[in-house]
C-alpha positions as CSV (number, residue, x, y, z in Angstrom):
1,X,8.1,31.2,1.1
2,X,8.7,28.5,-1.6
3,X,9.7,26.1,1.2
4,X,6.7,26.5,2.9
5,X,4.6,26.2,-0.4
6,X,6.2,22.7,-0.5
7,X,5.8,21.3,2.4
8,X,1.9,22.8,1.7
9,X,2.1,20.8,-1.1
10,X,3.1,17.6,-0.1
11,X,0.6,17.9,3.2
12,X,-1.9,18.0,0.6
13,X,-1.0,15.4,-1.4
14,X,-0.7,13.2,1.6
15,X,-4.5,13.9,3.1
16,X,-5.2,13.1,-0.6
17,X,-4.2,10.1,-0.7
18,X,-5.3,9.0,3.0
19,X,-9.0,9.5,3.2
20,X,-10.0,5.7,4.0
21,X,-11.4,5.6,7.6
22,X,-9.8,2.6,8.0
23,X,-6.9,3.4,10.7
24,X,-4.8,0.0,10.9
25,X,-3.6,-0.4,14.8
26,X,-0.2,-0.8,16.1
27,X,2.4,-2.1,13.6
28,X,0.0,-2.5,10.7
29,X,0.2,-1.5,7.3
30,X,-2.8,-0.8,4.8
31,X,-1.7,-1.7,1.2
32,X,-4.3,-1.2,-1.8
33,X,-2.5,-3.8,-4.4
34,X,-1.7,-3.1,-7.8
35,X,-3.8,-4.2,-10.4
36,X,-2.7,-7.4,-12.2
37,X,-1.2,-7.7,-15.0
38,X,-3.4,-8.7,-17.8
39,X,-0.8,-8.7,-21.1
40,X,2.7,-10.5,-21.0
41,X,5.5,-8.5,-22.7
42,X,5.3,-10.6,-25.7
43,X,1.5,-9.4,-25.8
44,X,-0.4,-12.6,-24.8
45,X,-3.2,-11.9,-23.1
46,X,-3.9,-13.5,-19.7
47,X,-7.0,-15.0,-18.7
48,X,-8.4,-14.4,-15.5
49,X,-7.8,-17.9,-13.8
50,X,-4.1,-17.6,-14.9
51,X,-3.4,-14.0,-13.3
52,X,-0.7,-14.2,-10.4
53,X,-1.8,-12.4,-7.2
54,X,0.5,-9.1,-7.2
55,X,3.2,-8.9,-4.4
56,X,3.3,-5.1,-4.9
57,X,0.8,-1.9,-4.1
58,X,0.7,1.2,-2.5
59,X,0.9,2.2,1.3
60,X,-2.2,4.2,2.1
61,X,-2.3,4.3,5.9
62,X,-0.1,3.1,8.5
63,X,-0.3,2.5,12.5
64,X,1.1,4.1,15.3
65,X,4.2,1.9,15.9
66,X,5.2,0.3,18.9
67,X,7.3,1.6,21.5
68,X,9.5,-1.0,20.5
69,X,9.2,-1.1,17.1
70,X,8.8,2.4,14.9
71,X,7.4,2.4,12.0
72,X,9.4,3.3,9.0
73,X,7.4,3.0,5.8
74,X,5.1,5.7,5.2
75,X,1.2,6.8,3.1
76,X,2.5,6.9,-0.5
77,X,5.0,4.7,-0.7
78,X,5.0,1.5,-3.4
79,X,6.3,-1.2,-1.6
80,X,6.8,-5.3,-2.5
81,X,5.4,-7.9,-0.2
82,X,5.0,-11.8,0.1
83,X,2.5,-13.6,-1.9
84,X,0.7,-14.9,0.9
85,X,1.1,-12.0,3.3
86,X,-1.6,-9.6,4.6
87,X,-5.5,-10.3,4.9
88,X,-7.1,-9.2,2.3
89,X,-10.4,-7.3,2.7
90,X,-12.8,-5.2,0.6
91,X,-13.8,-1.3,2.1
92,X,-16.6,0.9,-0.3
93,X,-15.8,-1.0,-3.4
94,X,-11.8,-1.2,-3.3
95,X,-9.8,-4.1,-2.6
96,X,-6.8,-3.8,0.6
97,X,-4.5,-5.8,2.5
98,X,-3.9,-5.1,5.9
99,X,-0.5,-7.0,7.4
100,X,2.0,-6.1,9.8
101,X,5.1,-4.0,8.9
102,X,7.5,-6.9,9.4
103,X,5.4,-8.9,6.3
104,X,6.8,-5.7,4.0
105,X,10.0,-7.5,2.1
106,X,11.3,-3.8,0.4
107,X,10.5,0.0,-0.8
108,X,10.6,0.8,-4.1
């Protein structure tokens, strides 16, 4: 019975998390990036022309695959990516990338 409570678990988690009606096609990833950093370590602040895009964000819905190719990233998972990969695009508010798996450089 606890098994099953997990696996309930995580299936909820995961329907969570994916409720954008964007569904990318293929071998695409949808990435929402992480928010920039606005403080260095040392505790200077940042000013908004200086900021660095970020190269890493969160996996929140993925293609089919091809029938060469199968996907193996999944919805969740934080992942680091090129600076320039991806088009970016804004959906109800929220900022996204959309870029094909092969543009994805590691999982954390």
């Amino acid at each position: 019975m606890a098994r099953f409570m997990k696996i309930v678990d995580q299936n909820i988690n995961l329907n969570t998390m994916s409720k954008i009606s964007i569904k990318p096609l293929a071998d695409r990833v949808l990435v929402e990036p992480a928010a920039a950093e606005t403080k260095t370590s040392s505790g200077i602040i940042i000013p908004d022309t200086a900021k660095e895009k970020p190269q890493k964000g969160t996996v929140v819905a993925i293609g089919a695959g091809t029938q060469e190719y199968k996907m193996t990233v999944a919805v969740g998972d934080t992942v680091l990516y090129g600076k320039y990969a991806g088009t970016e695009l804004q959906h109800e508010g929220k900022d996204y990338l959309i870029m094909k798996e092969s543009d994805i450089l590691a999982i954390v």
